[in-house]
C-alpha positions in Angstrom: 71.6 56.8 -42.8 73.8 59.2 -41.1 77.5 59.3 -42.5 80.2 58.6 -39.6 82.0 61.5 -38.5 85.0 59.4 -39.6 84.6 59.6 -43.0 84.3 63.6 -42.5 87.0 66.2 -43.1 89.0 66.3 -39.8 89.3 69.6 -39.1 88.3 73.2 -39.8 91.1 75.6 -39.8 91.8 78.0 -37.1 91.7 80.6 -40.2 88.3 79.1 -42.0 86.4 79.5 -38.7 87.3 82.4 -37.8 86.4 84.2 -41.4 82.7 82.0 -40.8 82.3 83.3 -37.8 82.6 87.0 -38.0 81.3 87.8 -40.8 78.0 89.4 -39.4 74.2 88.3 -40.4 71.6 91.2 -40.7 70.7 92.6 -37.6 66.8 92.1 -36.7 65.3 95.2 -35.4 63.3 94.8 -32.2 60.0 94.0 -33.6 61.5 92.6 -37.0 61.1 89.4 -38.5 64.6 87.9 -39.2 65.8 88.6 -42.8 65.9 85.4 -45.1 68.3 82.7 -44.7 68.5 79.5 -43.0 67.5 79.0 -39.3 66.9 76.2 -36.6 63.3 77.0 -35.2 64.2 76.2 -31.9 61.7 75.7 -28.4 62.6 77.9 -26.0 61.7 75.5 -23.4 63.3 72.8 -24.4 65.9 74.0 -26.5 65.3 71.1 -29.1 64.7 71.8 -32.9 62.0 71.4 -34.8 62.7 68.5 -38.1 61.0 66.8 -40.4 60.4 63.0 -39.5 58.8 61.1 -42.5 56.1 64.5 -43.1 55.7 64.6 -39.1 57.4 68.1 -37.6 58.8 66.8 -34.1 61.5 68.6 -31.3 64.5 66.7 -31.9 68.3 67.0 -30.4 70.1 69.4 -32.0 72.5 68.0 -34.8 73.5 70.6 -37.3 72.8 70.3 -41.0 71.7 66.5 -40.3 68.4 65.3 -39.4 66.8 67.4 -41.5 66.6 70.5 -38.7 67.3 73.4 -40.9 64.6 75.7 -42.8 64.9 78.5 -45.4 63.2 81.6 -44.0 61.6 83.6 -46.6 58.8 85.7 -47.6 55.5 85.2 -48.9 53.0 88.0 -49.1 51.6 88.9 -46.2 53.7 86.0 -44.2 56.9 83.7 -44.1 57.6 80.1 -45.5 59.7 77.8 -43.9 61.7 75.5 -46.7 63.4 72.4 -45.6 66.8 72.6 -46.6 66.9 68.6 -47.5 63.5 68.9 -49.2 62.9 71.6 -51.8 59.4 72.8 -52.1 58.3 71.0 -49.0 57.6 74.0 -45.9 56.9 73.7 -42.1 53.6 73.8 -42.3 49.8 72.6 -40.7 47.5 69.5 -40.7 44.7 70.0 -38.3 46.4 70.7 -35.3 49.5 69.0 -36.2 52.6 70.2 -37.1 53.6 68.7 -40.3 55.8 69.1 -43.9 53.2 70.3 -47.0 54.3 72.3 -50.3 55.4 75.2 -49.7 52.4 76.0 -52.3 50.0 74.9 -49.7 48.1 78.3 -47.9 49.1 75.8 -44.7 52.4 76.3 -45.4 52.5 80.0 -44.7 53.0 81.8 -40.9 52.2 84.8 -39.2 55.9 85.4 -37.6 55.5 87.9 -34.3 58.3 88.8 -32.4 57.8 88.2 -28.6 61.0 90.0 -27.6 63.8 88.8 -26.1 65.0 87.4 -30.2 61.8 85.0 -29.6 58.7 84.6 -32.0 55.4 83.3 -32.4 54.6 80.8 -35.5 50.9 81.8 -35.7 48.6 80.4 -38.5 47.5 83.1 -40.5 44.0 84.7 -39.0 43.4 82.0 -37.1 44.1 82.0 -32.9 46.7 78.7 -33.3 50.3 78.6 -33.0 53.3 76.1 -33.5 53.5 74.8 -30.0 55.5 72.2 -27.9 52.8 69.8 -26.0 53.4 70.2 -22.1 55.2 67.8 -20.1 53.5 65.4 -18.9 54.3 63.3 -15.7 57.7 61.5 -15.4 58.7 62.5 -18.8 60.2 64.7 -20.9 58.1 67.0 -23.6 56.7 64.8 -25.9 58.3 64.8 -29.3 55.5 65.6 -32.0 54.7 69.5 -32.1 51.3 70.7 -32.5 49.3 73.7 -34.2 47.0 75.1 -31.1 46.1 78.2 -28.8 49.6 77.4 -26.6 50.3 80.3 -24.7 53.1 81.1 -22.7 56.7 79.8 -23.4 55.2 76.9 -25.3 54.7 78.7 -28.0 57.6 80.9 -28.2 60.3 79.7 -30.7 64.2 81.2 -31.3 64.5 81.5 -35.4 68.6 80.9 -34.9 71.0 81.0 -38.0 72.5 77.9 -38.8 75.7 80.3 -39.8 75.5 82.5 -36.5 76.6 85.7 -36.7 79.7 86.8 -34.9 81.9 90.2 -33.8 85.0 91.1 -33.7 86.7 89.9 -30.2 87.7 92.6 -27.3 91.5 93.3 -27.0 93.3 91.4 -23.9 91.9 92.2 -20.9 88.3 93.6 -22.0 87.0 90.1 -22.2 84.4 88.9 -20.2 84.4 86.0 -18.7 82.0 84.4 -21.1 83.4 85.9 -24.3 86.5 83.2 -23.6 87.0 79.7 -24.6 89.4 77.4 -22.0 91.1 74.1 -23.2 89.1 72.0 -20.5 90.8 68.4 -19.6 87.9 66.1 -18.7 88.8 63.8 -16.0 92.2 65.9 -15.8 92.9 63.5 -12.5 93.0 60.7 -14.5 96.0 60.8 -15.9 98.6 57.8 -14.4 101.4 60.9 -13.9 100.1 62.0 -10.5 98.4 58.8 -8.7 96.4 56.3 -9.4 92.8 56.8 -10.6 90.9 53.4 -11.3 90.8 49.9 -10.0 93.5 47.7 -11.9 92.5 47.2 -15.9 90.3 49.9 -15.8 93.6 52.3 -15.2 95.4 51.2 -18.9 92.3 53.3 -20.4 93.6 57.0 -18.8 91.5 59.9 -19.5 94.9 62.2 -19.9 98.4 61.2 -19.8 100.1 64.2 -18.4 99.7 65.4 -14.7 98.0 68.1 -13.4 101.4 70.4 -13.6 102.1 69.7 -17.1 98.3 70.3 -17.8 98.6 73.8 -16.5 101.9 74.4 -18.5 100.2 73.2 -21.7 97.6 75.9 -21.5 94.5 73.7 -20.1 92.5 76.0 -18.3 89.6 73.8 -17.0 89.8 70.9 -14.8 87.2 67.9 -14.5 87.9 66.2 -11.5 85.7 63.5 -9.6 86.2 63.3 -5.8 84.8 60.7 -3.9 84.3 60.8 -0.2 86.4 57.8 2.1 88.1 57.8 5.3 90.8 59.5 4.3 88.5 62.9 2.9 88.3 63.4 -0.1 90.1 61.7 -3.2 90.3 62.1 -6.2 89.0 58.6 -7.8 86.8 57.2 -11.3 84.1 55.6 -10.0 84.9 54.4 -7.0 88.4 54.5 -4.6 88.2 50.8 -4.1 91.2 48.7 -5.1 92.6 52.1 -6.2 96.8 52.3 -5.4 98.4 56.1 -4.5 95.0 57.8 -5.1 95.2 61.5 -4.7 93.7 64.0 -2.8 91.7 67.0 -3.9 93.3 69.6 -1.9 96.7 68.3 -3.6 95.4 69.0 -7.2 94.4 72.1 -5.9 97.4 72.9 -4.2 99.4 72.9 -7.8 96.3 75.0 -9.5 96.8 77.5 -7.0 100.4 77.5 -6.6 100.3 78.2 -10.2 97.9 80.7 -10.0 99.6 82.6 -7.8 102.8 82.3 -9.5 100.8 83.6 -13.3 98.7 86.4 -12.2 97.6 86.9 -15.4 95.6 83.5 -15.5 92.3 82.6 -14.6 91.3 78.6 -14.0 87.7 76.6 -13.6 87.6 73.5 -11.6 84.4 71.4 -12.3 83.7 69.1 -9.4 81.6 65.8 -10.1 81.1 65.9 -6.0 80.0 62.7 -4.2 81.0 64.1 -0.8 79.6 65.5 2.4 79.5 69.2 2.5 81.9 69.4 5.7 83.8 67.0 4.3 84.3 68.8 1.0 85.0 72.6 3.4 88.1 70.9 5.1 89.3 70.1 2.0 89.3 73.0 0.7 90.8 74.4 3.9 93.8 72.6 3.2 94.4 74.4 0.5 97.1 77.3 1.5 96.2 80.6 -0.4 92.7 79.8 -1.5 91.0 82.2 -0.2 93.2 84.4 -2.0 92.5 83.3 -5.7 89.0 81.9 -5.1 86.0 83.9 -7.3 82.5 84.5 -6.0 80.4 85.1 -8.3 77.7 84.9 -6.1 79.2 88.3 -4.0 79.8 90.3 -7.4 77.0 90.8 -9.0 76.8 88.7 -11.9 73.2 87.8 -12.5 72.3 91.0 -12.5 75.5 93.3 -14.8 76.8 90.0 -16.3 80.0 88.5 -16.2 83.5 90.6 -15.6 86.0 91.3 -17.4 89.6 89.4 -17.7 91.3 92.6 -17.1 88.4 93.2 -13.6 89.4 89.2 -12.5 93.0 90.1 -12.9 92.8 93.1 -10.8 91.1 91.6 -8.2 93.3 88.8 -7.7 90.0 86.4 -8.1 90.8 83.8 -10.6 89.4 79.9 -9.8 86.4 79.5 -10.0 84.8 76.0 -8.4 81.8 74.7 -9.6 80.0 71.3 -8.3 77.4 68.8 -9.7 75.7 68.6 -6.2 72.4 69.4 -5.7 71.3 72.7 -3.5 68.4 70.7 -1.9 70.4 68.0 -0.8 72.6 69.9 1.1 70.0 72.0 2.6 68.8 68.6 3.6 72.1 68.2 5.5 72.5 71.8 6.6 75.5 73.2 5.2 75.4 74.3 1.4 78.4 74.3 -0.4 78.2 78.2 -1.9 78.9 79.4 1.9 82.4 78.3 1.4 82.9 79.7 -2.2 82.0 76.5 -4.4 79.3 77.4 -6.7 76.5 74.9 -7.9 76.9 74.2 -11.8 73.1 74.4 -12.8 72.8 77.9 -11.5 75.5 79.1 -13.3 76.5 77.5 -16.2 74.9 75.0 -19.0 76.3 71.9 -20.8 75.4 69.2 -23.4 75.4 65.3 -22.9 78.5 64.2 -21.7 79.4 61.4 -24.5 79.4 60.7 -27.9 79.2 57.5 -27.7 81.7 54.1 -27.1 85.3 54.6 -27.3 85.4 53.3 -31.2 83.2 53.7 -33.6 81.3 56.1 -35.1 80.0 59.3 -32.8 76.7 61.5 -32.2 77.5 65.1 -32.8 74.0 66.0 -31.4 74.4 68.8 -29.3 71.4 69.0 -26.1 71.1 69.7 -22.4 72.6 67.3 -19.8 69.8 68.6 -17.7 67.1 67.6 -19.7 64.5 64.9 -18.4 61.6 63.8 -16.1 62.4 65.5 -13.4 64.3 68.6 -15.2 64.4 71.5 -17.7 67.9 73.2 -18.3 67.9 73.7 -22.1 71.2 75.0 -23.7 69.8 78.3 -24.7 68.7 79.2 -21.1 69.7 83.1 -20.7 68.4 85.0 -18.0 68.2 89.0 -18.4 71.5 90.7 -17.9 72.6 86.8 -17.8 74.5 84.6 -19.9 75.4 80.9 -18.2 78.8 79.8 -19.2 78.8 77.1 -21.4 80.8 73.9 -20.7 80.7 71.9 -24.2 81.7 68.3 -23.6 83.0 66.4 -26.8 84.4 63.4 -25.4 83.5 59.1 -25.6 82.0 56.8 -23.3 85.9 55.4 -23.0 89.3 57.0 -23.8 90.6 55.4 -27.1 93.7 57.4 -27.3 93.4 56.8 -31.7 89.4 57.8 -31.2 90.2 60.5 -29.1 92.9 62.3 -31.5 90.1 62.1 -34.1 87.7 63.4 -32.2 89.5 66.3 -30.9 90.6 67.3 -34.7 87.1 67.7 -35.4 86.7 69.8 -32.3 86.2 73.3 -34.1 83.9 72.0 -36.9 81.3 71.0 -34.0 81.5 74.1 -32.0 80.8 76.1 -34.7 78.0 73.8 -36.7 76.8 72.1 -34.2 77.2 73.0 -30.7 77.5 77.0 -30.9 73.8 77.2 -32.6 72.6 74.4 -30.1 73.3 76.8 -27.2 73.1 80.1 -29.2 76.3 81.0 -27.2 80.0 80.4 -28.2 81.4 77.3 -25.9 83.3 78.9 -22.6 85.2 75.1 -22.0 85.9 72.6 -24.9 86.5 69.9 -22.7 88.3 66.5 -24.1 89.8 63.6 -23.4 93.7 63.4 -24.3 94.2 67.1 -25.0 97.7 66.2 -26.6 96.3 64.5 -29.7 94.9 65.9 -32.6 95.5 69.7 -31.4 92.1 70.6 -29.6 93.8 74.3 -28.6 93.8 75.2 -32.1 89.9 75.0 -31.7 90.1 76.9 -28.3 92.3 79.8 -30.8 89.9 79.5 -33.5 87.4 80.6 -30.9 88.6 83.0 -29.2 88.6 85.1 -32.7 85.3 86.0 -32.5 82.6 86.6 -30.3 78.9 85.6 -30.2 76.3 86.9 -31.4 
């Protein structure tokens, strides 16, 4: 039975994490086996771990040192053991061609570990043309769970060996940061916060994701901005759910307005604005053209280069005067559908360029699932956490928020903040978190996680 995350410690100091974090693991060498020490062995497809279920080795979600997801690397002759951390003397091993748990004295406990490059191996069966292998997907569903022991080629087969205590560097001075090397205090539904306008139909509004406006937001350091804009006669507003029986709504380009006054008046600063978009295309361009000095802060990272030399630095956004960046949930095809997409105007589609984990951990009270997996993982799509591209890092938006915000939940949750990032979240993706995003930033001190963070780099 899993202990609630209420009856953890609440927090891991700013000073604690940082000293975990930077201390460096060995480097592997190109075509090296990792040195010993305990790993996830994690699909490169999916992103998912591999765990013992009840002798069975299956891909589950991600969830730190629970669910029995972590393996002792070591050697053994000619090849490597995998020990269960929760299970001493029982290995990842083979049963026909099945993944399963056996003693580590078993000969099908022992693996042929080949690098593939790119920090990704093959788990090959000694001698034998069979690898540890994710099944493919079949039709309207997701990769099944069990892994098996075959001749997978291909992706498949190819598995990151990540350390559960992932190395870390030192962190640039001001200004030599790249964009990705950051962490931003991220206010989910930042809009919802009963300052500015209303948000919600009546009852619904007594449950408010924030409870300081947009201005204050900015003052207090948060740096990222969820806001949900729905489309209605009077363009687009900023509403949960739905505008309907919603009193003083507000408009997007007003929010906007305020994030790029103060942009303009704190050249220094640089600000993300996350759009869960249910709007037309044209009717989402003149909002933005409402917007007085936009065009003067907005960042293209389409127009710069970015997937191919990576992100810039602080110091480069600074410079150039380009510092919002405006991501949306849209889809690409369905505004090709409608002939306008929304990149032509400077608002970048989230998938392409960034990667985030499930959006809730759980109801409002209670206990809360720290599992840390893809949003974009399903039937119909593949978007793991660890997704990199060559030259390439996605940002990483890291969600650690509730179904409903219980203001007393919420200040627990968020003093817990830096204790998933690092065990949980930061291994999942095998990337630091770029936005912690929360409900109720003011309680239970969330920006000392964003601090803690921004000690250190990763890997």
């Amino acid at each position: 039975m899993r202990t609630p995350h209420a009856l953890l410690a609440t927090a891991v100091t700013a000073a604690a994490l940082a000293a975990a974090a930077v201390t460096p693991a060995p480097a592997a060498g190109a075509d090296a086996v990792p040195p010993p020490g305990t790993y996830y062995v994690q699909s490169v497809v999916t992103g998912l771990n591999a765990a013992d279920a009840s002798g069975t080795v299956e891909q589950h979600r991600p969830r730190g040192n629970e669910d029995r997801q972590q393996w002792t690397l070591r050697p053994d002759g000619a090849g490597h053991l995998l020990e269960n951390t929760d299970s001493p003397g029982s290995c990842l091993g083979r049963a026909g061609d099945r993944a399963r748990t056996v003693s580590c004295t078993a000969a099908e406990a022992r693996w042929q570990i080949t690098p593939l490059g790119a920090d990704r191996y093959a788990l090959a069966d000694p001698g034998a043309d069979r690898r540890l292998t994710v099944a493919p997907k079949p039709a309207g569903a997701t990769h099944p769970a069990p892994l098996s022991v075959g001749s997978g080629a291909g992706d498949l087969a190819a598995w990151y060996l990540t350390p559960a205590d992932a190395p870390g560097g030192p962190m640039p001075p001001q200004g030599q940061r790249t964009l990705d090397q950051v962490t931003f205090l991220t206010a989910h539904n930042a809009y919802a916060n009963g300052v500015d306008g209303g948000f919600a139909p009546p009852f619904v509004d007594l449950f408010p994701n924030q409870s300081r406006g947009i201005q204050q937001q900015l003052a207090d350091g948060v740096r990222g901005f969820m806001l949900d804009v729905h489309q209605t006669p009077d363009g687009a507003i900023l509403c949960h759910n739905s505008c309907t029986l919603v009193r003083r709504p507000v408009a997007l380009w007003v929010d906007l307005q305020r994030i790029v006054d103060f942009l303009r008046a704190r050249p220094d600063e640089f600000v993300t604005v996350f759009l869960e978009d249910y709007v037309d295309p044209g009717v989402l361009r003149a909002e933005l053209d409402r917007v007085q000095g936009l065009s003067e802060v907005l960042y293209r990272p389409d127009r710069t280069g970015v997937r191919e030399n990576g992100w810039p630095t602080t110091g480069e956004l600074t410079a150039d005067g380009h510092r919002l960046l405006i991501f949306t949930d849209h889809s690409r095809e369905a505004d090709r559908s409608a002939g306008l997409t929304r990149d032509t105007f400077g608002v970048m589609y989230q998938r392409e360029w960034t990667v985030e984990n499930h959006w809730s951990m759980g109801p409002g009270v209670g206990s809360s699932d720290w599992s840390c997996y893809s949003r974009w993982y399903d039937a119909n799509t593949t978007i793991p956490l660890t997704r990199t591209e060559p030259g390439f890092r996605p940002l990483f938006v890291m969600n650690h928020f509730r179904d409903a915000a219980v203001a007393s939940t919420a200040a627990t949750d968020n003093a817990k903040l830096a204790d998933r990032a690092r065990r949980f979240c930061q291994p999942a993706a095998r990337k630091k978190p770029t936005y912690l995003a929360v409900d109720r930033y003011d309680l239970g001190n969330p920006a000392a996680a964003v601090d803690a963070l921004n000690t250190y780099t990763y890997p």
